[in-house]
KOLKE-103976 format. One record per residue: residue in three letters; x, y, z of N, C-alpha, C in turn; residue number from 1. Coordinates in pm, 1 decimal. Layout:
{code:ALA, nu:X, nv:Y, nw:Z, cau:X, cav:Y, caw:Z, cu:X, cv:Y, cw:Z, pos:NUM}
...
//
This chain:
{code:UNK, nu:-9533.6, nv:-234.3, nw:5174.0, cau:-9526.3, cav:-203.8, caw:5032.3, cu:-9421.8, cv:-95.4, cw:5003.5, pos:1}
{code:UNK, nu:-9395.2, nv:38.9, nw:5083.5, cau:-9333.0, cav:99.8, caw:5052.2, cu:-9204.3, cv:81.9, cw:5092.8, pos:2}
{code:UNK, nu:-9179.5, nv:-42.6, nw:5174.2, cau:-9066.3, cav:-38.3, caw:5217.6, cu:-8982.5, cv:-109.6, cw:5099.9, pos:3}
{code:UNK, nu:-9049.3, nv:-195.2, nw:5032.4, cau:-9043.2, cav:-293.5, caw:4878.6, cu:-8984.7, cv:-228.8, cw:4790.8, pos:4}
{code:UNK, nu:-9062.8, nv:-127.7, nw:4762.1, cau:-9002.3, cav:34.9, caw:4641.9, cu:-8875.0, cv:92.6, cw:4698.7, pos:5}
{code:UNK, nu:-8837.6, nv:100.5, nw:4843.2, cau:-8730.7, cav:151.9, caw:4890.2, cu:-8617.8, cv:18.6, cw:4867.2, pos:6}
{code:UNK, nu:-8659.9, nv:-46.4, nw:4843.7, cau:-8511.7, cav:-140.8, caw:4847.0, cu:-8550.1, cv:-211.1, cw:4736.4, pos:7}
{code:UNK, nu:-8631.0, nv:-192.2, nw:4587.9, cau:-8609.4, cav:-201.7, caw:4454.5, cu:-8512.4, cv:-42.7, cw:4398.6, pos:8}
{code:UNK, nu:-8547.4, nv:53.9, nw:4474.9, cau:-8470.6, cav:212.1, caw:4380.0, cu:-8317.3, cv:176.6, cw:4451.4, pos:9}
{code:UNK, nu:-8346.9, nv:150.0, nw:4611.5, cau:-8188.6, cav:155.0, caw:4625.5, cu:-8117.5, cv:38.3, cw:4589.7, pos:10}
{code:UNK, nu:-8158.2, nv:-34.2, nw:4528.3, cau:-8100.2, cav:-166.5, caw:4462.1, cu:-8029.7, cv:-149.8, cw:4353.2, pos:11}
{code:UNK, nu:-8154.5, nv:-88.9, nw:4275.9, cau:-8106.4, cav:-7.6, caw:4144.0, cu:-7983.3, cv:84.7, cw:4131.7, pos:12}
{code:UNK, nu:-7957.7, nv:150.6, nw:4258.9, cau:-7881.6, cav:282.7, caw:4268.1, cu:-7738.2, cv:190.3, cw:4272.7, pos:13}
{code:UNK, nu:-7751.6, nv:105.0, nw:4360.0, cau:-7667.9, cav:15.5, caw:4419.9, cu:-7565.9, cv:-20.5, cw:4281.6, pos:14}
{code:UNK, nu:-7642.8, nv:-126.3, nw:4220.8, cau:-7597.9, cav:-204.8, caw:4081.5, cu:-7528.2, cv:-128.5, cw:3966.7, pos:15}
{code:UNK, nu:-7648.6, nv:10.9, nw:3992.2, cau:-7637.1, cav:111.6, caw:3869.8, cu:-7451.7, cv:132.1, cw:3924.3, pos:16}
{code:UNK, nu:-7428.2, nv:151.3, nw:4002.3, cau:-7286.9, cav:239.6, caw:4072.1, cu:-7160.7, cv:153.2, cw:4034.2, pos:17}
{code:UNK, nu:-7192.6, nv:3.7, nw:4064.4, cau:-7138.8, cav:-116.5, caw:4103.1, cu:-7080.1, cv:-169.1, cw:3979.0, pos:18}
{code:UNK, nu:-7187.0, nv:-134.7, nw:3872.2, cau:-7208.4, cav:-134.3, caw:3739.8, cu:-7105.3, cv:-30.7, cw:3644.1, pos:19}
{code:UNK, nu:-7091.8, nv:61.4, nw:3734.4, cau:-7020.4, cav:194.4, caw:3664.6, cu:-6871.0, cv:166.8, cw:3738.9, pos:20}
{code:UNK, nu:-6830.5, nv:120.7, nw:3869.9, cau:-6720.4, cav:64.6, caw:3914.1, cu:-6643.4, cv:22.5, cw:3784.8, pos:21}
{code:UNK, nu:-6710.9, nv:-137.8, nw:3765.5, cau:-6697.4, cav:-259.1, caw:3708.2, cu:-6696.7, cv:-230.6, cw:3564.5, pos:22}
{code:UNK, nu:-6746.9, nv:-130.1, nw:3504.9, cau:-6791.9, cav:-129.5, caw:3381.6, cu:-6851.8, cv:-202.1, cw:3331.7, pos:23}
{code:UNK, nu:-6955.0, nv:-192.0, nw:3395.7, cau:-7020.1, cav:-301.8, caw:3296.6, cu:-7213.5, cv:-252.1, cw:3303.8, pos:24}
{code:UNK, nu:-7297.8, nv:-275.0, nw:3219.5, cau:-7412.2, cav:-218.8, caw:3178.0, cu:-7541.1, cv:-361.5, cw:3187.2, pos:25}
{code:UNK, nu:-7580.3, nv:-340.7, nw:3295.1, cau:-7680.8, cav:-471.8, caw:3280.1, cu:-7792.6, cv:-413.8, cw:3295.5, pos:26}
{code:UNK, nu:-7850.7, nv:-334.6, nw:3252.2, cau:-7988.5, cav:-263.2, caw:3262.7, cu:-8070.3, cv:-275.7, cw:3386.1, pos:27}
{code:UNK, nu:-8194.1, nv:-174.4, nw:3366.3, cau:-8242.1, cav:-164.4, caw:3506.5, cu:-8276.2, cv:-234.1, cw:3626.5, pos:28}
{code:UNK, nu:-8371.4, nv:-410.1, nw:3519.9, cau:-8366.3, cav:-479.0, caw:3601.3, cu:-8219.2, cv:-544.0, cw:3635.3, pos:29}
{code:UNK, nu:-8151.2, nv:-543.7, nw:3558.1, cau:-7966.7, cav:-627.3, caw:3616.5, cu:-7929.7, cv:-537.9, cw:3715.3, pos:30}
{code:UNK, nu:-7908.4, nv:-388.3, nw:3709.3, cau:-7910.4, cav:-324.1, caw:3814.6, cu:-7952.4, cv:-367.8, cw:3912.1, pos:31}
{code:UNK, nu:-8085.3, nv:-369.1, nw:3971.2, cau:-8189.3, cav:-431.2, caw:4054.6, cu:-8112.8, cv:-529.0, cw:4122.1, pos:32}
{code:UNK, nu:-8104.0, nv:-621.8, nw:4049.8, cau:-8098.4, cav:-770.4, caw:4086.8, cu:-7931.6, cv:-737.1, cw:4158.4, pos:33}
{code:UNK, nu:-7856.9, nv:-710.7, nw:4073.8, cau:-7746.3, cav:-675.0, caw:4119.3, cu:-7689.5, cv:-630.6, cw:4254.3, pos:34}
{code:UNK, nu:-7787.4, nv:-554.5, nw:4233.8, cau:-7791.3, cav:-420.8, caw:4398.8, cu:-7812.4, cv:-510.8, cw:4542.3, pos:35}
{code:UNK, nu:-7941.5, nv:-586.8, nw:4536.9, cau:-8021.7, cav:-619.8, caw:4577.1, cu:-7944.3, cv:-784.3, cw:4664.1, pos:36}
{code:UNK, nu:-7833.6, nv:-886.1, nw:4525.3, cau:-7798.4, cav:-951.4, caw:4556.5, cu:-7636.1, cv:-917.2, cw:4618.5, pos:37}
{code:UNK, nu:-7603.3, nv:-819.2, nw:4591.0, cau:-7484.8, cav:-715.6, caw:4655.5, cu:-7499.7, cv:-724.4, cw:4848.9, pos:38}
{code:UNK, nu:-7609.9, nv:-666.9, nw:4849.2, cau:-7648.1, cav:-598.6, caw:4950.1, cu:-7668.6, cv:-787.1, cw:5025.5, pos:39}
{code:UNK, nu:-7675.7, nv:-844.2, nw:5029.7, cau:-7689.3, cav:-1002.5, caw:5067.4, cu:-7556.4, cv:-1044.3, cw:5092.4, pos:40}
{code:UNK, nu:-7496.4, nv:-1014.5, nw:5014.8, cau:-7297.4, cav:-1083.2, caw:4985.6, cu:-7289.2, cv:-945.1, cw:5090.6, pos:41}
{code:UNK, nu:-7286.8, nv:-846.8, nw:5060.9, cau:-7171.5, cav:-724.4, caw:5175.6, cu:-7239.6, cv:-760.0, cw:5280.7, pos:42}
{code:UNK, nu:-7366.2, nv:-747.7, nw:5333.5, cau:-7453.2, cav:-792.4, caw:5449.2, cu:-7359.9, cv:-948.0, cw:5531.9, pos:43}
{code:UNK, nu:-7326.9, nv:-1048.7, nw:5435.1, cau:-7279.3, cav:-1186.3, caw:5534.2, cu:-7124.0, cv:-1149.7, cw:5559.5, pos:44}
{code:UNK, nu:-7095.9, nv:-1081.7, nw:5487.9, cau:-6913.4, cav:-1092.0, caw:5525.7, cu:-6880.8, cv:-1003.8, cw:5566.8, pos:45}
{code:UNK, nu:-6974.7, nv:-862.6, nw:5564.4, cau:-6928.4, cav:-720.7, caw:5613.4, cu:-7040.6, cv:-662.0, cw:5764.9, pos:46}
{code:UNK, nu:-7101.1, nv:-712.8, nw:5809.6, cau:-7241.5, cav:-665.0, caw:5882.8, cu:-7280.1, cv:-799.6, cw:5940.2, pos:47}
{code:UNK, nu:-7254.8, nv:-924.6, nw:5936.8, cau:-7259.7, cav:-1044.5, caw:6040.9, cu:-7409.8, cv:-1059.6, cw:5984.7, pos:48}
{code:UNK, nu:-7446.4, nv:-1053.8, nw:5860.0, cau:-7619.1, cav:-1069.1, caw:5877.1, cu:-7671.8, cv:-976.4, cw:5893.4, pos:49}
{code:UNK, nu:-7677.2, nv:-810.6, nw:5942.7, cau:-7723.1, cav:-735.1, caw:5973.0, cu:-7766.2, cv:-671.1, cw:5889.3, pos:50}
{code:UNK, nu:-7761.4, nv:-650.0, nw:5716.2, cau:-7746.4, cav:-503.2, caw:5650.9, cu:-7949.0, cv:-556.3, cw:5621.3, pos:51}
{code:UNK, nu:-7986.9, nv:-637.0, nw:5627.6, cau:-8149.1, cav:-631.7, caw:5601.4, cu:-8211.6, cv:-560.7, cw:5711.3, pos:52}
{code:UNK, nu:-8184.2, nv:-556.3, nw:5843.1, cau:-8234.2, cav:-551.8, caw:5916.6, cu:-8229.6, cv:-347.6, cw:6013.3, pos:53}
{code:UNK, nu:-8093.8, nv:-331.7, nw:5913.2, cau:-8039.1, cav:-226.4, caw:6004.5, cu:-8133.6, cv:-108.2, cw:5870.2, pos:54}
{code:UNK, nu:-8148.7, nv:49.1, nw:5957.8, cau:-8214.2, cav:146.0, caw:5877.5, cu:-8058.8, cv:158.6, cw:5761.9, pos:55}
{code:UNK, nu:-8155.2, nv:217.6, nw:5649.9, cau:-8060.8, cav:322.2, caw:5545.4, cu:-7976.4, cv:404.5, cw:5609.4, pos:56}
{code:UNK, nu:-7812.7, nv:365.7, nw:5574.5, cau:-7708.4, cav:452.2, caw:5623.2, cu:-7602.4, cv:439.1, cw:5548.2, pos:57}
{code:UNK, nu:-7536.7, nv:556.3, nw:5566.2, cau:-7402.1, cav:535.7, caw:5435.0, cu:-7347.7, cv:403.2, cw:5450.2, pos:58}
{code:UNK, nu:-7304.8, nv:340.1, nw:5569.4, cau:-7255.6, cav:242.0, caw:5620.9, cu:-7291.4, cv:130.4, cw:5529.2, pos:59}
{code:UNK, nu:-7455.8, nv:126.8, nw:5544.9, cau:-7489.3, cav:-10.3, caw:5509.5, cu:-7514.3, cv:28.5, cw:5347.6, pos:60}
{code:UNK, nu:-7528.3, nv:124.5, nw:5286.1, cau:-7547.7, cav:186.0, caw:5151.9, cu:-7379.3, cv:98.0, cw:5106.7, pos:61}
{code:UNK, nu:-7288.9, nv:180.9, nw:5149.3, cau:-7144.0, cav:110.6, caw:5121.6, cu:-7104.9, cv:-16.5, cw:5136.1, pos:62}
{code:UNK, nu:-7180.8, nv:-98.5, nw:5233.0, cau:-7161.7, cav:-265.6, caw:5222.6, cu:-7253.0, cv:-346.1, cw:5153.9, pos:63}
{code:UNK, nu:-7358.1, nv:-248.6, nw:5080.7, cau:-7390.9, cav:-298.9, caw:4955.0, cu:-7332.3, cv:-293.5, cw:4863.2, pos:64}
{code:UNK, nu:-7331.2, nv:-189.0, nw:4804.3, cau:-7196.5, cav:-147.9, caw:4697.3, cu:-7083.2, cv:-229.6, cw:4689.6, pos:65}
{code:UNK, nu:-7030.4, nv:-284.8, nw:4793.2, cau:-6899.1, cav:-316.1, caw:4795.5, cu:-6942.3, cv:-474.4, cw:4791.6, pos:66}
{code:UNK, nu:-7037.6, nv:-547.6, nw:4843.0, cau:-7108.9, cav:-690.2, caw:4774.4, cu:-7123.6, cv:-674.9, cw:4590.8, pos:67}
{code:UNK, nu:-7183.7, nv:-545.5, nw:4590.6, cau:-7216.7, cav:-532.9, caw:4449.8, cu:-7117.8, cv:-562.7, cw:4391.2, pos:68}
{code:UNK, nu:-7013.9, nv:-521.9, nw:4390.8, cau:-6849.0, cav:-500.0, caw:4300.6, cu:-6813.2, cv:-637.9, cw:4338.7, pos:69}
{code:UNK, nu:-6843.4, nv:-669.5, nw:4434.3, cau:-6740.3, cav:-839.6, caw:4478.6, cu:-6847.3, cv:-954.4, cw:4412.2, pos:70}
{code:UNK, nu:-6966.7, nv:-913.6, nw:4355.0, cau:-7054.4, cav:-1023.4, caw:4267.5, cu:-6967.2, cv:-983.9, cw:4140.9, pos:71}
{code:UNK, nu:-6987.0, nv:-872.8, nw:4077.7, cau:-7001.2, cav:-873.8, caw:3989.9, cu:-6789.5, cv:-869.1, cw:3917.8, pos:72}
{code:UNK, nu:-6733.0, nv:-887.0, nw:4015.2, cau:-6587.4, cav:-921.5, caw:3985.9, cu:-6623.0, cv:-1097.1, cw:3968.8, pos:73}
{code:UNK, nu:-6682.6, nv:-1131.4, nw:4066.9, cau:-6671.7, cav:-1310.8, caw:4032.6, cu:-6782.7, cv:-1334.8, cw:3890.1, pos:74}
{code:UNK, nu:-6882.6, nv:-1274.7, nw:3899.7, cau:-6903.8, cav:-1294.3, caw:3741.0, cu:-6795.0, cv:-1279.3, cw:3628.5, pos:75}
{code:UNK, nu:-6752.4, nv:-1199.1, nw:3641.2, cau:-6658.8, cav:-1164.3, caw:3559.0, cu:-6528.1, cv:-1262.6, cw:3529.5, pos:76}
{code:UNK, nu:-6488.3, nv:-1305.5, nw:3635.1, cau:-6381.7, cav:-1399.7, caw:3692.0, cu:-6476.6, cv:-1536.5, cw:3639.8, pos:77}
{code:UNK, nu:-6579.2, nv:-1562.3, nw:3634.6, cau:-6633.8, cav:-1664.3, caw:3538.3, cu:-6617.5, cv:-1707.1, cw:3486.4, pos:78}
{code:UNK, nu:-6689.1, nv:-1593.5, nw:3405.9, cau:-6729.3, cav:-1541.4, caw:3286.1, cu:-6611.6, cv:-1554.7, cw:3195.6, pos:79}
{code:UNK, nu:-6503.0, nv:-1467.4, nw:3212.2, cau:-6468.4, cav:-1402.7, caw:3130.4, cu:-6254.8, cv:-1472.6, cw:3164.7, pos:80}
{code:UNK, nu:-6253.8, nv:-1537.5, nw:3299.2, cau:-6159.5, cav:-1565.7, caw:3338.9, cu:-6064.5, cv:-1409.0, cw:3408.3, pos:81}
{code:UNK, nu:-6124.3, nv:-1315.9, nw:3372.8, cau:-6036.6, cav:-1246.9, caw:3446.6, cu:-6076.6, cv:-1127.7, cw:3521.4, pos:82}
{code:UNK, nu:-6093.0, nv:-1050.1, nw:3607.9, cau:-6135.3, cav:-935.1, caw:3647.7, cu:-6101.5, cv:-805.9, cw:3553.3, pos:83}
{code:UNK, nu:-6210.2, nv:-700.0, nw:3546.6, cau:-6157.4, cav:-577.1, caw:3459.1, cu:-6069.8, cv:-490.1, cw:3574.7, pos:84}
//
């Protein structure tokens, strides 16, 4: 259970950041989701699969983040046809 709350806040933190990169404002739960599906994308292309499995470290904190920004550029690239 508490490990659940630790990777809903750092999800949040994640998106919230990713969010402030990107400019862009998707509220707490978009944050969340954001963070969360970040940390999945930096985890397969940056960490071989590893970032679920490995403890909290700047390392794997930063190959979330950096999934985060690379979702939320292809939303954008969608979306919107172009990156901000």
């Amino acid at each position: 259970m508490i490990g659940l709350i630790v990777w809903l806040i750092i999800g949040g933190i994640v998106g919230w950041l990713a969010g402030l990169i990107m400019r862009e404002n998707h509220g707490v739960i978009g944050n969340i989701v954001v963070g969360i599906l970040g940390a999945f994308i930096g985890g397969l292309l940056l960490a071989r699969g590893e970032i679920n499995n490995a403890p909290l470290t700047i390392r794997s904190f930063l190959v979330s983040l950096l999934g985060a920004v690379i979702l939320l550029a292809i939303v954008n690239l969608l979306r919107r046809g172009r990156i901000r």
